[in-house]
C-alpha positions in Angstrom: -5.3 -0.2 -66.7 -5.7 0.0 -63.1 -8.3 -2.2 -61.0 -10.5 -0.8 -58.3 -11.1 -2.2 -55.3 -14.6 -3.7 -55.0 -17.1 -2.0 -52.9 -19.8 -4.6 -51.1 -23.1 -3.7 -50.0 -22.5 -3.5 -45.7 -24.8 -6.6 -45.5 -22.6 -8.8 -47.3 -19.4 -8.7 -44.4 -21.6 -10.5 -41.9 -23.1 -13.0 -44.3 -19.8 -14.0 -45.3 -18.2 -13.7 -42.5 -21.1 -15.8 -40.6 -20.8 -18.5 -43.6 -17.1 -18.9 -42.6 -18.0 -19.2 -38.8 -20.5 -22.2 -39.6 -18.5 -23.9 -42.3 -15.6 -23.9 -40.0 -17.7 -24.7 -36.8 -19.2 -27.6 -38.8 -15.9 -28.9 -40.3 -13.9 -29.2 -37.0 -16.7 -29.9 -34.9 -17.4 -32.8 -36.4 -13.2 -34.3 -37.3 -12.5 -33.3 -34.2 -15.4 -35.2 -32.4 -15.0 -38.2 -34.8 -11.4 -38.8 -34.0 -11.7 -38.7 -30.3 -14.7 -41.4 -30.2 -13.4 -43.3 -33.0 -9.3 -42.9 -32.0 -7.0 -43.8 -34.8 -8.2 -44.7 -38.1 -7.0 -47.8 -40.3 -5.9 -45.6 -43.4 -3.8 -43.1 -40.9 -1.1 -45.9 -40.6 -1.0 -46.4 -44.4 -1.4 -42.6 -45.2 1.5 -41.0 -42.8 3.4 -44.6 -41.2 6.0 -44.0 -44.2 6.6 -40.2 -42.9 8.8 -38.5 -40.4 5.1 -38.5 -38.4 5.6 -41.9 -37.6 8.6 -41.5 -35.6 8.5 -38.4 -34.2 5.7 -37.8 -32.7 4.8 -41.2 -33.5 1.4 -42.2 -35.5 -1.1 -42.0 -31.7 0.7 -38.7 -30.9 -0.2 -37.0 -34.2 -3.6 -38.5 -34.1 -4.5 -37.4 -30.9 -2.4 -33.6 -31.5 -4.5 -33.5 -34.4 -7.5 -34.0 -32.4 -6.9 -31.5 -30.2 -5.9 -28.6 -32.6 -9.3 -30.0 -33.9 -11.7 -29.5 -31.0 -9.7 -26.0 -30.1 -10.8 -24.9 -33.5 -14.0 -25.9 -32.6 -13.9 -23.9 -29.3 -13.0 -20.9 -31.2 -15.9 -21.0 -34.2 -18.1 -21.5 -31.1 -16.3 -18.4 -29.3 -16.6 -16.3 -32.3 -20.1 -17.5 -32.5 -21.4 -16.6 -29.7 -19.2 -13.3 -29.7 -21.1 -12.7 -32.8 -17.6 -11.6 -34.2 -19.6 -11.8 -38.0 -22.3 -8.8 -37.0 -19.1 -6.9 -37.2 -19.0 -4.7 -34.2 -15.6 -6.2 -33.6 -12.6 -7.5 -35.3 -13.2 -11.0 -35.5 -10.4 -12.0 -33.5 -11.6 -15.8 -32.8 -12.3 -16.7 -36.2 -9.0 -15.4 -37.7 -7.5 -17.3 -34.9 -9.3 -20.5 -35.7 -7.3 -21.3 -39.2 -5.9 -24.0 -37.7 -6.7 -26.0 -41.2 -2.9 -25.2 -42.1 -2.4 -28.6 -40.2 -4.2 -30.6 -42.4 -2.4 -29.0 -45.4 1.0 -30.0 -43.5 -0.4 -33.7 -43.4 -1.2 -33.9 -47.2 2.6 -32.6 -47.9 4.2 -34.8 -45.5 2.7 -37.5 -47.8 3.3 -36.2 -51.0 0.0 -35.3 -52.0 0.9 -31.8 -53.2 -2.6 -31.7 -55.2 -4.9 -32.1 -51.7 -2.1 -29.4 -50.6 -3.1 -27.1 -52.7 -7.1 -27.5 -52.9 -7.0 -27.8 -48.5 -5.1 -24.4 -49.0 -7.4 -22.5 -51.6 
């Protein structure tokens, strides 16, 4: 028993593709903007100060590192946005390039939470 690829309807891609682009515009548009006007959280000290985050970068180094991946995310949704990289006329360069959310996966292994891992992942 062999599977077949599925075929989608052409108007499906760009949908999809455009659902992506918002979700992820969204997402680190608004963690990145929060942690730059708000700098660094009370749990972030009891969530990573017990990992090797704490000493090296330190605890305000990965904050503000985070930040920045953050935003730069941002940048590129808004890039591939604007490029309209979801019509599909291109590849969609910026928004492959924008799964930056690998980072936040890294921060719920670095504290053992193998579970948040997993779901950040899927």
């Amino acid at each position: 028993m062999t599977t077949q690829p599925v075929e989608w309807p052409k108007w499906q891609r760009p949908l999809i593709l455009l659902a992506i682009n918002l979700l992820f515009l969204t997402v680190w548009g608004v963690t990145g903007w929060d942690k730059i006007r708000s700098g660094i959280p009370p749990w972030f000290g009891d969530k990573f100060g017990a990992t090797w985050l704490a000493v090296f970068p330190g605890l305000k180094a990965s904050l503000w590192i985070l930040a920045v991946s953050e935003v730069a995310a941002f940048l590129l949704a808004l890039g591939a946005l604007v490029k309209l990289e979801f019509v599909g006329r291109a590849r969609p360069v910026w928004l492959a390039t924008m799964l930056v959310f690998v980072q936040l996966s890294l921060g719920q292994w670095v504290s053992k939470e193998y579970t948040g891992s997993h779901m950040i992942f899927m």
